[in-house]
N, C-alpha and C positions, 0 to 999 in steps of 0.2 A: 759719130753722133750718138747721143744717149740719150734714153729713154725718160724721162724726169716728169717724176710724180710729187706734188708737194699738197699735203693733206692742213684743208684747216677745219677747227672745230666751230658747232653752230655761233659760240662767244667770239671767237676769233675773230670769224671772218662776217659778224655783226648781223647776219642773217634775219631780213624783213621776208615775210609771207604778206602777198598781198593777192586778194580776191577782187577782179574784174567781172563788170557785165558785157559781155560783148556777144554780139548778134544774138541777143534772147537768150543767155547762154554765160557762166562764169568759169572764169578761167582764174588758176590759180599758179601764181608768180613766185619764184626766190629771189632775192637780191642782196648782194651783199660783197666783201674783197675775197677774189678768187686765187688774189696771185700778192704775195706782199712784195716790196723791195726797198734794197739796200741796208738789206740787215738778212743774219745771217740765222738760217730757219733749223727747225729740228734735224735736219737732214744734213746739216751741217755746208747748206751752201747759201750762196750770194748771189740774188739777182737785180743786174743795178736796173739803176729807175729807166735808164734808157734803151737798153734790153726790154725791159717789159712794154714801154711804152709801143718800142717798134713791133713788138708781136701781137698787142692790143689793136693798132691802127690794123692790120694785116688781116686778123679776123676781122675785126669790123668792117672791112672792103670785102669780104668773102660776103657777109651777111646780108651789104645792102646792094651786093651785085649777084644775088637769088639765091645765092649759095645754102644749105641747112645746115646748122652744125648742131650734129646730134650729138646731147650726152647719156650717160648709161649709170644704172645703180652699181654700187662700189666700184674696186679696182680690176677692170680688166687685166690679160695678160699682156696685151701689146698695146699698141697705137692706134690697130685698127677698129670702128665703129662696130658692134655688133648688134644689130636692129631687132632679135630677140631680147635684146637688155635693155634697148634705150624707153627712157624713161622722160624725157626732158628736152626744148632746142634753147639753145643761146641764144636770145634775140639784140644783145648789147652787151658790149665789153668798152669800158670806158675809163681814165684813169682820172685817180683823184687825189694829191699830193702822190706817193712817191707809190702807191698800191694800185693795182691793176683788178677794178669793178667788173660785177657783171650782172644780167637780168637774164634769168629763164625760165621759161612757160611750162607747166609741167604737162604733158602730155596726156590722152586717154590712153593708154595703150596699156599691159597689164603691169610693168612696172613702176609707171605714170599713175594708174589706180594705186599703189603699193605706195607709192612717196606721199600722194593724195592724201590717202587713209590714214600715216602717220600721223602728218603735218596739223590735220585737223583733229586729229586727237590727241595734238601736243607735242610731239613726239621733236626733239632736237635735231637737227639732220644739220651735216658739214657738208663742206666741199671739196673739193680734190680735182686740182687742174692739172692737165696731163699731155705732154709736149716733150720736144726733142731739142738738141744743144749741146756746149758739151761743157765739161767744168775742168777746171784749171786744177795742174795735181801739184800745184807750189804747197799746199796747205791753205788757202785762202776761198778755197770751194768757190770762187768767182765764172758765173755760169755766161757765157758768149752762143751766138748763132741760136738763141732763146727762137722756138717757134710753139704758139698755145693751136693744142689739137681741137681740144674740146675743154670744157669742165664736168665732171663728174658730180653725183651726189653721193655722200659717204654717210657711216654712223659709227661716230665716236664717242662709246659710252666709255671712256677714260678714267672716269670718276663720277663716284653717284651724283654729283649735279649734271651732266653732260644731258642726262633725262631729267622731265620733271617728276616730285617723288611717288608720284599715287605709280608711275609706271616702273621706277625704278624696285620700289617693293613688292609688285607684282612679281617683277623680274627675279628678283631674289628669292620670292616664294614660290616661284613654279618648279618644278621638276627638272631638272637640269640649269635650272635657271644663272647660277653663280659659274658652270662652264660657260656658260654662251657672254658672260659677262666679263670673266677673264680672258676670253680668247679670242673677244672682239677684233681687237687690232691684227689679229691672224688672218689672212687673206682667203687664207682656204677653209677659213669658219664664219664666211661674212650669210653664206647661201644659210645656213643652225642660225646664227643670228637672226634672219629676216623669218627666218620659221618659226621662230620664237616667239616672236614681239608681235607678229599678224595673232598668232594667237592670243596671245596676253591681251589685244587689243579689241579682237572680238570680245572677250567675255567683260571687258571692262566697258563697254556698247551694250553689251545686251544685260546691265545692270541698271 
């Protein structure tokens, strides 16, 4: 079995923020496709619609039989949950034509404040679903034994639209700014990225 990370961006995977009152109290929501299928993704594989489907219904028996499924800011190294990084729970995974949805609550917790603090100050934020399977080595990247761990929140600033542009120019005018821009998609530069943009996003707050 393999470890299979498939990243989409905020456009992609069509990413709604929505702000709830619940118990005296607002909570703040992503929703959007976490998992596409039957076409074949940057990663160069294939996950058909009945693959996903089946891993869809599986969480969502996790979810409504008490289960938590926590996600976390960027890419972890493994599959395992790390509760100093989670940020967010899955409250719904659901499929609609041939892509596998989902809804999640973003949490208080300090990375949960950190996606918070984006979100509301514009900030584009992706997803990245992160599960096990294994993929077929004909050349046809066709992925079997598909099982969704969690979903993830990512930031893929890819190209100056990925952000909106009062942040993006910020970004490029700060002091290191154009590293932390080119080396986004670098996993071990995701920690300089978030250090970045809290900053950037204070002093664009306190304007």
């Amino acid at each position: 079995m393999l470890s299979l990370r498939e990243t989409l961006t905020f456009d992609q995977a069509g990413i709604v923020v929505e702000t709830k009152d619940e118990h005296n109290g607002k909570s703040l929501y992503m929703k959007g496709i976490c998992i596409q299928g039957g076409v074949k993704n940057a990663n160069q594989r294939v996950y058909p619609v009945n693959e996903i489907q089946r891993a869809v219904s599986t969480l969502n028996d996790q979810v409504t039989g008490g289960y938590s499924v926590l996600g976390e800011v960027d890419h972890p190294e493994g599959l395992n949950i790390n509760l100093d990084r989670v940020s967010h729970m899955v409250n719904e995974m659901w499929m609609d034509g041939p892509n596998g949805y989902g809804k999640m609550k973003i949490l208080p917790t300090p990375m949960g404040q950190l996606v918070k603090t984006m979100l509301e100050s514009g900030v584009k934020l992706g997803v990245s679903s992160r599960g096990s399977g294994n993929v077929k080595e004909d050349g046809s990247g066709q992925v079997s034994d598909f099982e969704i761990i969690t979903v993830d929140i990512v930031a893929q600033p890819s190209a100056p639209g990925a952000y909106p542009e009062p942040i993006y120019k910020h970004l490029m005018n700060t002091k290191g700014g154009l590293k932390a821009f080119n080396s986004a998609r670098d996993t071990q530069a995701q920690k300089y990225l978030k250090e970045q943009l809290i900053n950037i996003i204070g002093k664009l707050q306190s304007k």
